[in-house]
VOKOL-876029 format. One line per 10 residues: number of its first residue (from 0); their letters; for each residue x, y, z of C-alpha. Coordinates in Angstrom, 3 decimals, decimal comma, always signed. Layout:
! residues N
NUM = a = X/Y/Z ~ ...
! end
This chain:
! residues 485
0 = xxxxxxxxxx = +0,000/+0,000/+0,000 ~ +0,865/+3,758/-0,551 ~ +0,098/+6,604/+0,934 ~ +0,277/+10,320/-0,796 ~ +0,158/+13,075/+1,586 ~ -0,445/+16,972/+0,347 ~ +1,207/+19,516/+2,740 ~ -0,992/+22,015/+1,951 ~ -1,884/+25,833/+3,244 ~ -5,398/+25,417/+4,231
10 = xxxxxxxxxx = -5,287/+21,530/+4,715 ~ -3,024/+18,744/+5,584 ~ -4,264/+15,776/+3,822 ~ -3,339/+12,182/+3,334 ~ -5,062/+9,606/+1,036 ~ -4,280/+5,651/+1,337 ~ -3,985/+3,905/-1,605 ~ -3,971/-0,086/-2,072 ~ -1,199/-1,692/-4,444 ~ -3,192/-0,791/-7,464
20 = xxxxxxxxxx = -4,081/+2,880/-6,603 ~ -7,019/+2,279/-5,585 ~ -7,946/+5,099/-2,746 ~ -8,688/+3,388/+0,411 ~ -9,570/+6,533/+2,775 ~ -8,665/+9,787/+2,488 ~ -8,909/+12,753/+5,111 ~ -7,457/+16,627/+6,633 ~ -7,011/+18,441/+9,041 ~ -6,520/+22,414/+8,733
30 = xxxxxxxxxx = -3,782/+24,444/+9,000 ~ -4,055/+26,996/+11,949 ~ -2,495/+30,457/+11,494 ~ -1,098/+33,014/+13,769 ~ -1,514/+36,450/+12,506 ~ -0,376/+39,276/+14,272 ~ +1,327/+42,740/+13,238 ~ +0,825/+41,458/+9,294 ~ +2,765/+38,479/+9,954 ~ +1,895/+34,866/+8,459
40 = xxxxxxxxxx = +3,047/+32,141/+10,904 ~ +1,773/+28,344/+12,328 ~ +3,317/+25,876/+14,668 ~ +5,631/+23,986/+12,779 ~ +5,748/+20,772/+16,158 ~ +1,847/+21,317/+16,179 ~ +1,466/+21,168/+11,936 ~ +3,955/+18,044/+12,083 ~ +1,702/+16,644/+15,270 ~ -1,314/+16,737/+13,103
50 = xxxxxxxxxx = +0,161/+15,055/+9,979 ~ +1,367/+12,075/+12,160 ~ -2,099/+11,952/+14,271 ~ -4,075/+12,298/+10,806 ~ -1,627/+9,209/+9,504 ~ -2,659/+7,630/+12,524 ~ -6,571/+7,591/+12,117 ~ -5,882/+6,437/+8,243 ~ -3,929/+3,525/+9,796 ~ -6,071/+2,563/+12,298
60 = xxxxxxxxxx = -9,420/+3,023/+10,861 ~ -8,398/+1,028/+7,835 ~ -6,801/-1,483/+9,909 ~ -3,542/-0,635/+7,694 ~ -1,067/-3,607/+8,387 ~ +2,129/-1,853/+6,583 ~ +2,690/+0,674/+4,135 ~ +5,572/-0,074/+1,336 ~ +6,422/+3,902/+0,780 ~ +4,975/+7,284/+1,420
70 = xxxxxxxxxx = +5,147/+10,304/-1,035 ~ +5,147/+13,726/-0,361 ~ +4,251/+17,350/-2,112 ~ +2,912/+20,223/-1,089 ~ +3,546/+24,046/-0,474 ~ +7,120/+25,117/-1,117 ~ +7,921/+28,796/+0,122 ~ +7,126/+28,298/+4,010 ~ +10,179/+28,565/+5,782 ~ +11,185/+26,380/+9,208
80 = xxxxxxxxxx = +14,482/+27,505/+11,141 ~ +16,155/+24,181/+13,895 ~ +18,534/+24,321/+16,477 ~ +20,943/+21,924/+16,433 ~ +18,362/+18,950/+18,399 ~ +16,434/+19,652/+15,499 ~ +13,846/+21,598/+17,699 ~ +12,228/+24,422/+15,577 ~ +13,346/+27,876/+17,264 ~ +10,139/+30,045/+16,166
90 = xxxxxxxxxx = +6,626/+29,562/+14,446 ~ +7,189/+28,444/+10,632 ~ +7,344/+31,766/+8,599 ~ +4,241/+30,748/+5,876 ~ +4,961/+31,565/+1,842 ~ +1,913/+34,461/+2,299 ~ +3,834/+36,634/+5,460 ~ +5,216/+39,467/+3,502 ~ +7,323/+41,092/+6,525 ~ +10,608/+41,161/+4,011
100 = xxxxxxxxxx = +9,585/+43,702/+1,387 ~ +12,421/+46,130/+2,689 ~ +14,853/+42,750/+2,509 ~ +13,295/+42,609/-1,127 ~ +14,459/+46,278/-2,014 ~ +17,974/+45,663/-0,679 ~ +18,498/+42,399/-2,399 ~ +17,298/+43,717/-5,132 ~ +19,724/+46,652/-5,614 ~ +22,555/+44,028/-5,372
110 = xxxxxxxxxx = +21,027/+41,091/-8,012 ~ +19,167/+42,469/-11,310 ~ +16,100/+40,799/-12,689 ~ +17,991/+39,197/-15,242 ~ +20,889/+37,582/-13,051 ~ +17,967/+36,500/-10,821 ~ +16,687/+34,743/-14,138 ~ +19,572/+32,928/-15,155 ~ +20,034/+31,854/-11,898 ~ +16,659/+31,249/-10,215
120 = xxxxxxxxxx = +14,429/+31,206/-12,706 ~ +12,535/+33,632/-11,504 ~ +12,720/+37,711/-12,654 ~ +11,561/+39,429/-9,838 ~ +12,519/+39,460/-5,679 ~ +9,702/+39,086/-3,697 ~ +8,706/+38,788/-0,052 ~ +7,242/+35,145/-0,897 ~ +11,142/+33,878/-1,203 ~ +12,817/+32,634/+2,098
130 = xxxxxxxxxx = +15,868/+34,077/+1,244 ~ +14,328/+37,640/+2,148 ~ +13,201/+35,966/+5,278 ~ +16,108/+34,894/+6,590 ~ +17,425/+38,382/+5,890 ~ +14,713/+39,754/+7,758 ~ +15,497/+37,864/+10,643 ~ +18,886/+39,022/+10,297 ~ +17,862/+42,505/+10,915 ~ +14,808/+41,972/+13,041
140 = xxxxxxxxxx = +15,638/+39,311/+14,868 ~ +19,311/+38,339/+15,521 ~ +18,953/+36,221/+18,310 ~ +16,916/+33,605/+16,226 ~ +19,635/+34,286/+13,495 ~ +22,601/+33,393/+15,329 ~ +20,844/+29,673/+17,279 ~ +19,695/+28,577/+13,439 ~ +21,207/+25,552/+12,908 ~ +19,556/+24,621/+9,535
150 = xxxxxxxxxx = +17,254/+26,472/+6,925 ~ +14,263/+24,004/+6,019 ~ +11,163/+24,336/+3,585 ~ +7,851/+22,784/+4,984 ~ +8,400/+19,793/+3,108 ~ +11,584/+19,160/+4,021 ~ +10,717/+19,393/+7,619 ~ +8,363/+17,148/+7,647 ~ +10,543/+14,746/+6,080 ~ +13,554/+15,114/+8,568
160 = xxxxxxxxxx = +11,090/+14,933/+11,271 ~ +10,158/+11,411/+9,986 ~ +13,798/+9,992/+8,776 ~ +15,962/+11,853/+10,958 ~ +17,708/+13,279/+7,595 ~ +17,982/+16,854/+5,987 ~ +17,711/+16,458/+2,678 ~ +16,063/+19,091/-0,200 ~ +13,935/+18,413/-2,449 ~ +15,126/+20,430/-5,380
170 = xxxxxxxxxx = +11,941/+20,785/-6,735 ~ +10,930/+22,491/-3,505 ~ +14,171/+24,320/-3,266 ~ +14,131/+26,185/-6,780 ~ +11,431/+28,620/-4,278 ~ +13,850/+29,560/-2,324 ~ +15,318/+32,175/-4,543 ~ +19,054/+30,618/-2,976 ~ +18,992/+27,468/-5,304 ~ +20,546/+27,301/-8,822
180 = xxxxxxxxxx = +17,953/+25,737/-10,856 ~ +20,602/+25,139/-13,898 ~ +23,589/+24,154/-11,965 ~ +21,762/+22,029/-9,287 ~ +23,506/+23,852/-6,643 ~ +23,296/+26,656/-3,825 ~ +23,596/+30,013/-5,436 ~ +26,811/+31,070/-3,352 ~ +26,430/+35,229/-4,110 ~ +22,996/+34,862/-2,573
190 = xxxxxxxxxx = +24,067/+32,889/+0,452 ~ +26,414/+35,655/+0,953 ~ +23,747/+38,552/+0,663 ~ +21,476/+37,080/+3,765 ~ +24,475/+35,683/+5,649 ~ +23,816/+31,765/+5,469 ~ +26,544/+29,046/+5,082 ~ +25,942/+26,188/+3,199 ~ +26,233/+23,619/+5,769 ~ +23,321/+25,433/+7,361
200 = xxxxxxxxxx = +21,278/+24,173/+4,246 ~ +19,958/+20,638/+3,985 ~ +21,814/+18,258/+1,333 ~ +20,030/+18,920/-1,845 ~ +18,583/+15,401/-3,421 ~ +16,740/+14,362/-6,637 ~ +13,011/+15,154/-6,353 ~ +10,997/+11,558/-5,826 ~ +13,066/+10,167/-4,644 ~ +13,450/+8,417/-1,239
210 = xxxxxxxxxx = +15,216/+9,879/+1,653 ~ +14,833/+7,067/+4,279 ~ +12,763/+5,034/+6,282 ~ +10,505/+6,139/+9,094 ~ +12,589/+6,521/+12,518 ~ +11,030/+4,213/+15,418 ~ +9,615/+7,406/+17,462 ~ +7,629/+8,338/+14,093 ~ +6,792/+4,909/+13,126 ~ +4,996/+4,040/+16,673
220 = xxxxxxxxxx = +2,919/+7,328/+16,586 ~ +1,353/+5,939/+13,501 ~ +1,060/+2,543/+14,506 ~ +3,642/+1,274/+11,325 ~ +6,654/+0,107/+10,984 ~ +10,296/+0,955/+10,216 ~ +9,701/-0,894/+7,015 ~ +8,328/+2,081/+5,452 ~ +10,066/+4,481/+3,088 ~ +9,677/+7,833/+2,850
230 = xxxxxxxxxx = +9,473/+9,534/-0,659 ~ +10,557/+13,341/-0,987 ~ +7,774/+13,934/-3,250 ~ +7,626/+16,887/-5,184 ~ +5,717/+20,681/-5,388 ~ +1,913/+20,313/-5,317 ~ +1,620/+21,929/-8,846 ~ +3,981/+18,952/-10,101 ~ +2,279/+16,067/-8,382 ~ -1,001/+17,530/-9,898
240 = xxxxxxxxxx = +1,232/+17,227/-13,250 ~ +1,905/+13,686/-12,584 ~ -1,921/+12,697/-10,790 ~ -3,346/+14,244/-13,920 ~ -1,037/+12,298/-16,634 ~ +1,342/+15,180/-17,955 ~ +4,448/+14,225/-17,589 ~ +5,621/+14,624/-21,522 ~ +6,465/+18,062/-23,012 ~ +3,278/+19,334/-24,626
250 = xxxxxxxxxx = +0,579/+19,844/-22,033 ~ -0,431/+22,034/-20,023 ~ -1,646/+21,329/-16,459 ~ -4,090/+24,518/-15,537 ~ -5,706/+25,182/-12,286 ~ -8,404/+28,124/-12,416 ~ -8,898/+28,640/-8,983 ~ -8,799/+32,175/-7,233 ~ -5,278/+32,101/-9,009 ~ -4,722/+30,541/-12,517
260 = xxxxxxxxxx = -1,355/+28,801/-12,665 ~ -0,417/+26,796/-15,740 ~ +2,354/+24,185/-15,296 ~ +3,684/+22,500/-18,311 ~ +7,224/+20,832/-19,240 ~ +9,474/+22,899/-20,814 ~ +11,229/+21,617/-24,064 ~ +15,299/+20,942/-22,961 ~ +17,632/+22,115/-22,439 ~ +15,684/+25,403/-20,870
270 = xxxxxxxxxx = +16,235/+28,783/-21,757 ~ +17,340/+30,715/-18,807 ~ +15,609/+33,719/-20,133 ~ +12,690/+32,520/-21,103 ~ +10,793/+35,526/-19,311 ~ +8,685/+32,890/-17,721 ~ +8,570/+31,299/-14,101 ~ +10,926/+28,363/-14,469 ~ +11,842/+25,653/-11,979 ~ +13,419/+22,734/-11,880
280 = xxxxxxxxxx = +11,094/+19,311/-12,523 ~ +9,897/+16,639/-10,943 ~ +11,787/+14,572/-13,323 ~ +15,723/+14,760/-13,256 ~ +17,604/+17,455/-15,064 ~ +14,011/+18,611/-16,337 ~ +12,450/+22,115/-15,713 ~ +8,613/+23,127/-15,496 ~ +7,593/+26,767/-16,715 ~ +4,573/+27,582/-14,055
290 = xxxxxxxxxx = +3,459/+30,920/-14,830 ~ +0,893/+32,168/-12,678 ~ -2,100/+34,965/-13,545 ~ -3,667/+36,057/-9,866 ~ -6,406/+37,568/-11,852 ~ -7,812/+34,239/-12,639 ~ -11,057/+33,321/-10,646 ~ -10,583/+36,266/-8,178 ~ -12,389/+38,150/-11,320 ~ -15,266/+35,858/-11,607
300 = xxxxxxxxxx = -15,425/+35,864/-7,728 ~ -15,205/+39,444/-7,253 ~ -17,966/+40,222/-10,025 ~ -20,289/+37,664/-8,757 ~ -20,207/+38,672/-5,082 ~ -20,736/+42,386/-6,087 ~ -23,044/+42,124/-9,346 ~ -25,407/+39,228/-9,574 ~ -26,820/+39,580/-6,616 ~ -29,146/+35,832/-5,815
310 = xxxxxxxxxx = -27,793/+34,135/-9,423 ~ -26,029/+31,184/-8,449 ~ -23,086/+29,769/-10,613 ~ -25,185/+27,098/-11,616 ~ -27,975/+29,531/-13,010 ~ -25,119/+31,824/-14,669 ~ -23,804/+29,083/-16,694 ~ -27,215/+27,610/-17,372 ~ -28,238/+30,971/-18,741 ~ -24,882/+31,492/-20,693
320 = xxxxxxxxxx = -24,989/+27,989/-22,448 ~ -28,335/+29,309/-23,443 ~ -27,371/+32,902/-24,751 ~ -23,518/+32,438/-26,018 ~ -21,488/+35,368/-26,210 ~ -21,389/+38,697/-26,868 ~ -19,425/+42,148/-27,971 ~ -18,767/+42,949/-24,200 ~ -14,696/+42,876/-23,463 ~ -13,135/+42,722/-19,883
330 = xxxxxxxxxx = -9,840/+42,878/-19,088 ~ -9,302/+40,855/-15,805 ~ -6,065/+42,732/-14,266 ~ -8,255/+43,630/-11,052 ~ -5,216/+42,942/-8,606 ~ -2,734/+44,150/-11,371 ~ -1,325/+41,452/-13,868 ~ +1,772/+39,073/-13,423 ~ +2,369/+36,684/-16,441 ~ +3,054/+37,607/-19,222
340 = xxxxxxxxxx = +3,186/+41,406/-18,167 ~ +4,287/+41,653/-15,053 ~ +2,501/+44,847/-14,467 ~ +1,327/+45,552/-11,014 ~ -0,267/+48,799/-11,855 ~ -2,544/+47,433/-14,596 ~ -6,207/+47,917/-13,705 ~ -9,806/+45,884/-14,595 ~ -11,720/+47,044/-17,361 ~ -15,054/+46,419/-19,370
350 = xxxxxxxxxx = -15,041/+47,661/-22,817 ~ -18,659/+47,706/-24,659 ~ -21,157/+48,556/-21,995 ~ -24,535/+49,003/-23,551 ~ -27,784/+49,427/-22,121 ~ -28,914/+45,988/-23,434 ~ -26,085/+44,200/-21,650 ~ -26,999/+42,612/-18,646 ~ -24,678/+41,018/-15,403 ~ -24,996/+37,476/-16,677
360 = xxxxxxxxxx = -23,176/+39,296/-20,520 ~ -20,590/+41,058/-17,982 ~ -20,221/+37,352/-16,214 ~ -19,660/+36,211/-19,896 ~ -16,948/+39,064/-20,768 ~ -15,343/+38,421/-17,412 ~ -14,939/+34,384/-18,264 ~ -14,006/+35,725/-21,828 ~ -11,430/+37,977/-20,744 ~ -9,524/+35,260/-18,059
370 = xxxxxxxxxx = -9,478/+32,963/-21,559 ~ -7,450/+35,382/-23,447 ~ -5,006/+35,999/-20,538 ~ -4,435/+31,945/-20,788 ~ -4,198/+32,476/-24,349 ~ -1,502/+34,998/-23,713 ~ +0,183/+32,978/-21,780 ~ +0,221/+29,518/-24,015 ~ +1,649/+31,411/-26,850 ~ +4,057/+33,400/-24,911
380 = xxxxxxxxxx = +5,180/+29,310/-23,864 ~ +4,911/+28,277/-27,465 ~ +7,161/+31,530/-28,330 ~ +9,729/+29,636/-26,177 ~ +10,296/+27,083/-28,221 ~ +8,056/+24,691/-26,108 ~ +4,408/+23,028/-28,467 ~ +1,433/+22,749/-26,696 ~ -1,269/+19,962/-27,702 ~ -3,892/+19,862/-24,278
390 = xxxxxxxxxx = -5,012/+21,638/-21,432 ~ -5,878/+19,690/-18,684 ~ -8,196/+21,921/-16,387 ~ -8,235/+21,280/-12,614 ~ -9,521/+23,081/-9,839 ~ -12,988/+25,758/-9,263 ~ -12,942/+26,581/-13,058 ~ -13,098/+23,128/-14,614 ~ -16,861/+22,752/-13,283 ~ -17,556/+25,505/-15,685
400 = xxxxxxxxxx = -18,602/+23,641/-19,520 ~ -18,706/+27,479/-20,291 ~ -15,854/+28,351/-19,033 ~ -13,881/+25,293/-20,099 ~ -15,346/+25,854/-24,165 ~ -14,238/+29,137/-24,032 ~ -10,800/+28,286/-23,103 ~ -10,596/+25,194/-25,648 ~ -11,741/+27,721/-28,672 ~ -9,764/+30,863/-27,560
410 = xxxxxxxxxx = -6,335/+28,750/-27,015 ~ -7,323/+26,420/-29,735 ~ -6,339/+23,411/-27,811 ~ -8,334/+20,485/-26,490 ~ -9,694/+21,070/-22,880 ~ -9,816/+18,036/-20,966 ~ -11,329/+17,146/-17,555 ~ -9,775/+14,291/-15,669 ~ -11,953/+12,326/-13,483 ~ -9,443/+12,409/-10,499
420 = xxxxxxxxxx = -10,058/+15,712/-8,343 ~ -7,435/+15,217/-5,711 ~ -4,871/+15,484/-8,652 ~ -1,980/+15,773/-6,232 ~ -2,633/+13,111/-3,191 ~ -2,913/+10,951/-6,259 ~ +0,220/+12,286/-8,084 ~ +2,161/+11,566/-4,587 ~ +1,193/+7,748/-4,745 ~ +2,134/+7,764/-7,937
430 = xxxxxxxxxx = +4,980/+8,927/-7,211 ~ +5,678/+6,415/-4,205 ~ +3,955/+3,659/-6,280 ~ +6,244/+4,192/-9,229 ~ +9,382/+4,810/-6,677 ~ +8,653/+0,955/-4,875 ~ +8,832/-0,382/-8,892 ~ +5,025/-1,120/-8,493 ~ +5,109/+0,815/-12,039 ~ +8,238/+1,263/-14,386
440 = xxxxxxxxxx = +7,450/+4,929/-14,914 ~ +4,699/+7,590/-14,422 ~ +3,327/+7,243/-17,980 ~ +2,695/+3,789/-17,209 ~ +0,697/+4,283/-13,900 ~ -1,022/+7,209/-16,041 ~ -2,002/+5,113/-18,403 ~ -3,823/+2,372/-15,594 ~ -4,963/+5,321/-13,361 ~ -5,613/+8,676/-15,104
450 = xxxxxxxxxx = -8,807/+8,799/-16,904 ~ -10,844/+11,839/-18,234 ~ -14,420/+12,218/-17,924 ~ -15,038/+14,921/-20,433 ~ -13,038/+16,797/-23,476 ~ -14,120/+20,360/-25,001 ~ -12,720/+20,416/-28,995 ~ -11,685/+23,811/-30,075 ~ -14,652/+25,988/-32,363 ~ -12,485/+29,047/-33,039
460 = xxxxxxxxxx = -14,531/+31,819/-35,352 ~ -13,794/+34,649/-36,687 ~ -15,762/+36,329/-33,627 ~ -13,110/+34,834/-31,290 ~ -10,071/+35,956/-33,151 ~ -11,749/+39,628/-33,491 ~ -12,241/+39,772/-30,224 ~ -8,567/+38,325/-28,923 ~ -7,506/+41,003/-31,311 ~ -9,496/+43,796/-29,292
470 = xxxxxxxxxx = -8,385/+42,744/-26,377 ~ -4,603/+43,187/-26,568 ~ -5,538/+46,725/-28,026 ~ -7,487/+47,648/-24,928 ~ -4,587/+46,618/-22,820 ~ -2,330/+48,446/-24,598 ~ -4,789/+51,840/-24,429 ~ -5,415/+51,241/-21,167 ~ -1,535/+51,545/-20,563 ~ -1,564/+55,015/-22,350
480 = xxxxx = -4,633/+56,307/-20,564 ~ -2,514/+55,014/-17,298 ~ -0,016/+57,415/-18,246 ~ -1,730/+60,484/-18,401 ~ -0,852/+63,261/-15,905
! end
């Protein structure tokens, strides 16, 4: 049996699979914040307590006898600082505290987008990155500083909490803005700039691959044995790669949730200025472009909660199945636009109003308009040299048929559903399953285990072109009526 285990920011969750992937049980627990003063922090001893006590029940309940290997993924930024027991000094410092936007400016000064790029992957320095953490406890709190002992991402944690070994994941690691992505290595200038030796970093080790077996403290609290291997796992966005069967260059992983992030293999070797998010893979000496568009289903979100009043989401695309489109244009920037633009000050827009147009033709435009940023964004991937044949659409937005048509016809790719929704619990057995040699690879435990329950065909018109065409023109006069003094 195999058990894949999601580290996640608003739930912990494990999911019990038998030899064949079948899920057994599955359950959470939530993640408990402490926010105070515009920090972001939790209990790193109580989030680890939970995990084991929520392996526990699984165990028990099932009357679990042994487990060959467990799997890992998860959030990557949070940060965890040990003293040399291996005691966590403070509360974990979670990906979403943004105390270090001061660190950001100073680090900034030193390393130019571009360097950043070549070496990172990433073109901008930002208070999600632990590296500005670590310099902001430096500055702000040198007493923590001095007793650190190690540097550890969530994941990584967890996993020396349960072996007894540091390792990192370098699938995790490429978020630490202190990991060379290219090279495989800690990026030495940055370990400088925030004052960290190496040998307070964990040894860095191929993602999915496993680290050790449990220790007999951790074993007993979860009523297994030492027999069982632990699996480094990989980023949640990858597992959901791997749990949804896209492990090949050429598709494109999307989850439309309040954020839309697209994860897809990049074609090798990797540009290092691609001018999108790059990391390194879940596969060795492979990178995955993830860019990321936080006006994704915030906009539908935001205009339902303020303009439709009793409609329910079911009505709206009820109605809109009904009615089809319209002339109405939105641009979706309402919390400024990342990829492909990376422009903080762009601003939401609807284009058309007429007194005929109703809230469920705004819904419509505001769908519309989150399309064309994914178009934007799979040809600025195809630009890079990398083709694209599928989207495979997880997470709030794939319940949308709407929603879902008007991405396959506006990309011009197939859009297809998969019947799993716990994409990345099931990615991490995979991963374990795959790992034990119960499958050769992950295409061949796809090709038992992923299945698809529904496939929109592209219908591109004329209309749809027209309209892509208009809005790239709007964004571009909406820059030049930002401009004016």
């Amino acid at each position: 049996m195999y058990i894949g285990i999601d580290l996640g920011s608003t739930n912990i969750k494990a999911a019990a699979y038998d030899r064949n992937l079948n899920l057994i049980d599955m359950r959470s627990r939530p993640v408990v914040y402490i926010r105070e003063n515009g920090f972001v922090e939790f209990d790193a001893e109580k989030y680890y307590d939970e995990l084991v006590a929520l392996l526990h029940d699984i165990v028990t309940a099932n009357k679990i006898q042994s487990i060959a290997e467990m799997a890992f993924t998860g959030q990557a930024e949070s940060l965890v600082l040990v003293d040399k027991q291996g005691k966590a000094l403070m509360n974990a410092i979670s990906w979403m505290d943004e105390r270090s936007v001061k660190e950001c400016e100073v680090l900034a000064k030193q390393f130019s987008p571009e360097l950043c790029e070549r070496i990172t992957g990433q073109q901008a320095v930002l208070p999600t990155w632990p590296a500005t953490k670590i310099l902001w406890l430096k500055n702000n709190r040198p007493d923590v500083f001095k007793a650190a002992d190690c540097y550890m991402l969530l994941k990584d944690y967890i996993v020396y909490r349960l072996t007894g070994k540091r390792t990192a994941d370098m699938s995790i690691a490429t978020f630490s803005f202190y990991f060379d992505i290219f090279e495989k290595c800690y990026w030495q200038d940055m370990l400088k700039a925030i004052d960290v030796r190496e040998e307070q970093l964990p040894a860095l080790v191929e993602p999915c691959s496993v680290v050790g077996n449990l220790t007999d403290e951790a074993a007993k609290a979860m009523a297994l044995t030492t027999d069982t291997k632990v699996n480094t796992g990989t980023l949640d966005h990858f597992a959901g790669m791997i749990g949804t069967g896209n492990t090949a260059v050429g598709g494109i992983t999307l989850s439309t949730g309040t954020v839309m992030a697209l994860a897809a293999m990049s074609a090798e070797p990797a540009p290092r200025d691609s001018g999108i998010a790059m990391h390194y893979g879940f596969l060795p000496d492979t990178h995955v472009m993830l860019p990321v568009a936080e006006s994704g289903g915030v906009s539908l979100e935001w205009f339902h909660r303020t303009c439709m009043g009793d409609i329910g989401y079911d009505t709206m695309n009820q109605v809109l199945t009904e009615r089809g489109g319209n002339e109405l244009l939105f641009l979706p920037y309402l919390v400024g636009t990342n990829a492909p633009e990376f422009d903080a000050q762009a601003n939401g827009v609807f284009w058309g109003l007429r007194q005929e147009h109703d809230a469920i033709d705004m819904a419509h435009a505001v769908m519309e308009g989150v399309a064309f940023v994914l178009r934007k964004n799979t040809e600025n991937i195809r630009a890079k040299g990398t083709a694209l044949t599928s989207i495979i659409a997880t997470g709030g937005g794939a319940k949308s048929p709407v929603w879902c048509q008007l991405q396959a016809d506006i990309t011009g790719l197939d859009v297809l559903i998969p019947k799993e929704k716990e994409a990345a619990c099931l990615g991490a057995a995979m991963v374990a399953a795959v790992s034990d040699g119960r499958y050769e690879s992950f295409e061949e435990a796809a090709k038992e285990k992923v299945s698809f329950v529904k496939r929109f065909t592209p219908a591109p018109t004329a209309q749809t072109e027209k309209k892509y065409r208009r809005f790239c023109a709007l964004y571009e006069a909406a820059l030049k009526i930002s401009e004016i003094q």
